[in-house]
PAMIMI-992461 format. One record per residue (C-alpha): residue in three letters; x, y negated, z. Coordinates in pm, whole numbers, padded with zeros to 5 digits, always signed. Each point is the difference from the previous one (the first is absolute). Layout:
<atoms>
ALAXYZ
...
</atoms>
This chain:
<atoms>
UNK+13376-14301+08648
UNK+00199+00221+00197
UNK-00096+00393-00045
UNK+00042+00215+00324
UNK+00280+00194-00166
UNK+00218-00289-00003
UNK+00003-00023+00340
UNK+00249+00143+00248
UNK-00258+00180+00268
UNK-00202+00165-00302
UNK+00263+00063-00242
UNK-00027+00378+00019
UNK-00375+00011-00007
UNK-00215+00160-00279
UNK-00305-00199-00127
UNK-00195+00281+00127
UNK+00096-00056+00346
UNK-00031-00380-00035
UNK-00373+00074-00103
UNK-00098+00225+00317
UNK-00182-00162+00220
UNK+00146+00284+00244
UNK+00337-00073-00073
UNK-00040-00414+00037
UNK-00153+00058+00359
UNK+00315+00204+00107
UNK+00223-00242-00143
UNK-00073-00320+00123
UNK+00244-00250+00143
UNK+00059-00044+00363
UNK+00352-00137+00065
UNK+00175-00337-00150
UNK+00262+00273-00100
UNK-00257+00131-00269
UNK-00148-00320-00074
UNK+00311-00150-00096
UNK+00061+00246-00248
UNK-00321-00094-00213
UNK-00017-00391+00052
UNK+00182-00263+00135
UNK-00017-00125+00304
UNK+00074-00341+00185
UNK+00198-00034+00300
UNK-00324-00105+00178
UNK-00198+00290-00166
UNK+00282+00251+00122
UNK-00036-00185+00414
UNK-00347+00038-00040
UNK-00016+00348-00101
UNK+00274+00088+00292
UNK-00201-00173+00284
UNK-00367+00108-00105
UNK+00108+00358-00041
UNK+00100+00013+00380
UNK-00342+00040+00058
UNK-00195+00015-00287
UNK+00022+00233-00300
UNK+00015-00080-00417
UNK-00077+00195-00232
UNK+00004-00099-00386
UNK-00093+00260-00307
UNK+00197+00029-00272
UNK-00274-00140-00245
UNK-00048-00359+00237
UNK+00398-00009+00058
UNK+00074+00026-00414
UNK-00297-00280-00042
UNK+00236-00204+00237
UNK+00277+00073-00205
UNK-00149-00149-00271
UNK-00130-00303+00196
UNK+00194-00311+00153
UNK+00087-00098+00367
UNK-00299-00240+00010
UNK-00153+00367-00075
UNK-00358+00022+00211
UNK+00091+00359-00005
UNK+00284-00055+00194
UNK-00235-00218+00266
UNK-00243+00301+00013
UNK+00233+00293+00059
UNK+00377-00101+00118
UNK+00001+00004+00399
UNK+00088-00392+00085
UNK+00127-00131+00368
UNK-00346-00199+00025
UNK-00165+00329+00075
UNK+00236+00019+00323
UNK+00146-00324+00138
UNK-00326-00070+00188
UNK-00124+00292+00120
UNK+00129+00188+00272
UNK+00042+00392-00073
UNK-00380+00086+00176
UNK-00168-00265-00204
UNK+00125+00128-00336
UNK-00248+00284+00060
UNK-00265-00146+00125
UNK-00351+00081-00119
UNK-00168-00253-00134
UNK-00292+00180-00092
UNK-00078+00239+00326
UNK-00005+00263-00244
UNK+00059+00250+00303
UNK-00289-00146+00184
UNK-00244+00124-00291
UNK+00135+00311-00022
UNK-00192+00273+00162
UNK+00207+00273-00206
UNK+00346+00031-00135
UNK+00034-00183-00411
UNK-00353-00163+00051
UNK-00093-00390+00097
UNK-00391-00026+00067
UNK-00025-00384+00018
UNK-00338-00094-00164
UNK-00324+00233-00010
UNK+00006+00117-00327
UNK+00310+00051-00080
UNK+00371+00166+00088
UNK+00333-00005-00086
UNK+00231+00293-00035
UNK+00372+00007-00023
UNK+00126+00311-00173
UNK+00393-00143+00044
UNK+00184-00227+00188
UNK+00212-00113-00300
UNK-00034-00131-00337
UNK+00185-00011-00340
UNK+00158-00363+00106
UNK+00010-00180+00355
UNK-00172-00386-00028
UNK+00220-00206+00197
UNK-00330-00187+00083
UNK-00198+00345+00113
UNK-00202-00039+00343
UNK+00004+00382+00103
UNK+00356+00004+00067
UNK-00084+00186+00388
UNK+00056+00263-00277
UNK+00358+00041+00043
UNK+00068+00278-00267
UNK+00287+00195+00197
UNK-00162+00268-00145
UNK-00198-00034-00332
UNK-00321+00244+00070
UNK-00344+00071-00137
UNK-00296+00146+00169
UNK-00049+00358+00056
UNK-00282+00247-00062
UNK-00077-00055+00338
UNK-00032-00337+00020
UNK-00247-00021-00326
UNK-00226+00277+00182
UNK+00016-00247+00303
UNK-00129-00276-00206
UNK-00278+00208-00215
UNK-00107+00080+00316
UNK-00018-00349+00105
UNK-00220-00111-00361
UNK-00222+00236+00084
UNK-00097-00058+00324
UNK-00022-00371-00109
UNK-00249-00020-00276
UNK-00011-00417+00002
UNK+00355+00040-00160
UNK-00061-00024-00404
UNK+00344-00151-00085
UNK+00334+00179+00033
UNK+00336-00207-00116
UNK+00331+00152-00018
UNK+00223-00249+00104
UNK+00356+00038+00144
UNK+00294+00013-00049
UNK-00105+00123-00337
UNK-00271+00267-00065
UNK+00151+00095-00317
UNK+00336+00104+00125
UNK-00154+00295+00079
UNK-00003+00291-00245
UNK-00324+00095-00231
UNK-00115+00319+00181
UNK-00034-00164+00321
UNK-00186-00338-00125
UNK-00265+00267-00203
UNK-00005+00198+00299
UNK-00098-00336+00252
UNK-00261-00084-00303
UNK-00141+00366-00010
UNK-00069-00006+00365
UNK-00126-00396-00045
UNK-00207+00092-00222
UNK-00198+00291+00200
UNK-00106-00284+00243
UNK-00287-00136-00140
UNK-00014-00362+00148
UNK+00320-00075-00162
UNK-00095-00188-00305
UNK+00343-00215-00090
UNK+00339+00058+00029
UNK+00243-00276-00079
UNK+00421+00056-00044
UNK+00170-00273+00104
UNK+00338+00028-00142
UNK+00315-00184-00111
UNK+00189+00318-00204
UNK-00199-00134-00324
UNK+00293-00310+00057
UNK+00279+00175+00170
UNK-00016+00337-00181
UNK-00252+00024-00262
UNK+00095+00312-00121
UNK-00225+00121+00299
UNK-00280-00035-00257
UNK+00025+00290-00195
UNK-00276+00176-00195
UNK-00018+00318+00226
UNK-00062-00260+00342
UNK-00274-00189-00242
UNK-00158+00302-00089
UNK-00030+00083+00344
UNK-00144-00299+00078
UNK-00243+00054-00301
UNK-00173+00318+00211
UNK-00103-00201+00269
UNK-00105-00371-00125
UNK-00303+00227-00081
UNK-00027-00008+00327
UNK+00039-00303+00118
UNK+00078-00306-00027
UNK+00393-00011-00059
UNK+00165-00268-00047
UNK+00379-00093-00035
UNK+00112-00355+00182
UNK+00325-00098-00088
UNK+00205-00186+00202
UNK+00201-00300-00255
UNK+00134-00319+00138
UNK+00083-00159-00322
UNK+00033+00098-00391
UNK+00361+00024+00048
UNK-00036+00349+00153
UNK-00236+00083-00331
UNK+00255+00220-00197
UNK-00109+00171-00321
UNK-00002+00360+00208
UNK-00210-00162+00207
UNK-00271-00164-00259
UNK+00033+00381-00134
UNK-00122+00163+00358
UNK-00305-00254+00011
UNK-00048+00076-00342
UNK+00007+00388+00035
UNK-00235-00040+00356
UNK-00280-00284-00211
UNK+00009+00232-00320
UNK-00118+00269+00237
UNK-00264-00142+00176
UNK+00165-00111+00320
UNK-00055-00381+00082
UNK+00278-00182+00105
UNK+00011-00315+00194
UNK+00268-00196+00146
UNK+00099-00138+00334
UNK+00284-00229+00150
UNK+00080-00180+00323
UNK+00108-00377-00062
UNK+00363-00037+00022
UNK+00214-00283+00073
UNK+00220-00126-00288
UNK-00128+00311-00219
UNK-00365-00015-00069
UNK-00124-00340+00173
UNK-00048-00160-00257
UNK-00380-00096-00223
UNK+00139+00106-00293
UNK+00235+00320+00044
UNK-00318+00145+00155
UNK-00201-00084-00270
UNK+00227+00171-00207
UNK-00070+00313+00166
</atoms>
């Protein structure tokens, strides 16, 4: 098994830095000049990468990109997160952004989706720790990697609570838990002032991609308001693959205090369609 030291890109970087969750966000990979440097890549990888990135972006952490170090070309890693020239050689430039999901057409304010009576989404970011290849919100083009501001929040608390059917709030994204601690307990503090809300759900993909995010100060946080409400953690995993031990360690750290964890996956052609790699999950 191949230790970050030992390669090139992280050769200068302290085990410290390797373990900040801050740090792995800020240095993820987003050219094939980068990724080249960590793993190696096939002539039809390195097209792929070229073409997709004309219009679409990739970004890989350091934790997933090590992982594919370690793995094989056959690597379902590689599937999930490696920008291929089947996301492209169909679609014409407007269709890549297309949205599938009229996300904008339930949005009465900025960062929130009100699609079914009783519950919303909010977005607190437009990007995430890793970009799926396979991800449907891609009108998100991530020029510009941003989070919501105070503003927007006090838009939606506004909205909750001049909606009082709404019981249900799930951060969804790009990734909730990008964003920093003192914002997430500030969104909860003002959550939990409006008393209709009764769960909150985090649906995230950082316990994969960087699961350093789970540290004890962000669980502790958590721990002052699953009293509450309902709070529950849904973690986005495709297949066991993607179940490093940092990861088992996060889910370990969030179960051990009381959070409940479930797990969530879209089926995916050639990496999870299959009886028994499902199962396995």
């Amino acid at each position: 098994m191949k230790k970050f030291s030992e390669i090139e890109l992280w050769k200068d970087v302290s085990p410290e830095e390797w373990k900040n969750w801050k740090w792995q966000l800020s240095h993820c990979i987003n050219t094939l000049e980068e990724l080249e440097k960590t793993i190696t890549i096939s002539d039809a990888e390195a097209y792929g990468i070229k073409e997709a990135t004309k219009e679409l972006k990739m970004r890989i952490s350091p934790h997933i990109a090590l992982m594919m170090a370690n793995g094989n070309h056959e690597d379902t890693l590689r599937k999930q997160f490696i920008p291929s020239y089947n996301e492209v050689k169909t679609s014409n430039v407007y269709g890549l952004y297309d949205d599938v999901n009229d996300d904008d057409g339930y949005s009465p304010v900025k960062g929130l989706v009100h699609r079914y009576p009783t519950k919303v989404l909010i977005f607190p970011s437009n990007f995430c720790g890793c970009y799926c290849r396979y991800c449907f919100r891609r009108k998100l083009k991530r020029d510009v990697e941003d989070c919501l501001k105070q503003a927007d929040y006090d838009n939606i608390f506004k909205y909750l609570r001049e909606h009082p059917a709404i019981n249900e709030v799930i951060f969804s994204g790009g990734d909730p838990l990008v964003v920093d601690d003192d914002i997430l307990k500030y969104v909860l503090s003002k959550l939990s002032e409006i008393d209709s809300i009764k769960i909150v759900r985090f649906h995230t993909r950082m316990i994969i991609t960087i699961p350093y995010r789970i540290t004890q100060d962000f669980v502790d946080m958590l721990n002052i308001y699953k009293k509450r409400f309902a709070l529950y953690m849904v973690i986005h995993i495709d297949t066991l693959r993607e179940l490093s031990e940092e990861s088992k360690e996060a889910v370990c750290r969030l179960v051990d205090n009381g959070i409940m964890c479930f797990a969530s996956c879209p089926l995916l052609h050639g990496i999870n369609d299959d009886e028994a790699v499902l199962q396995s999950l």
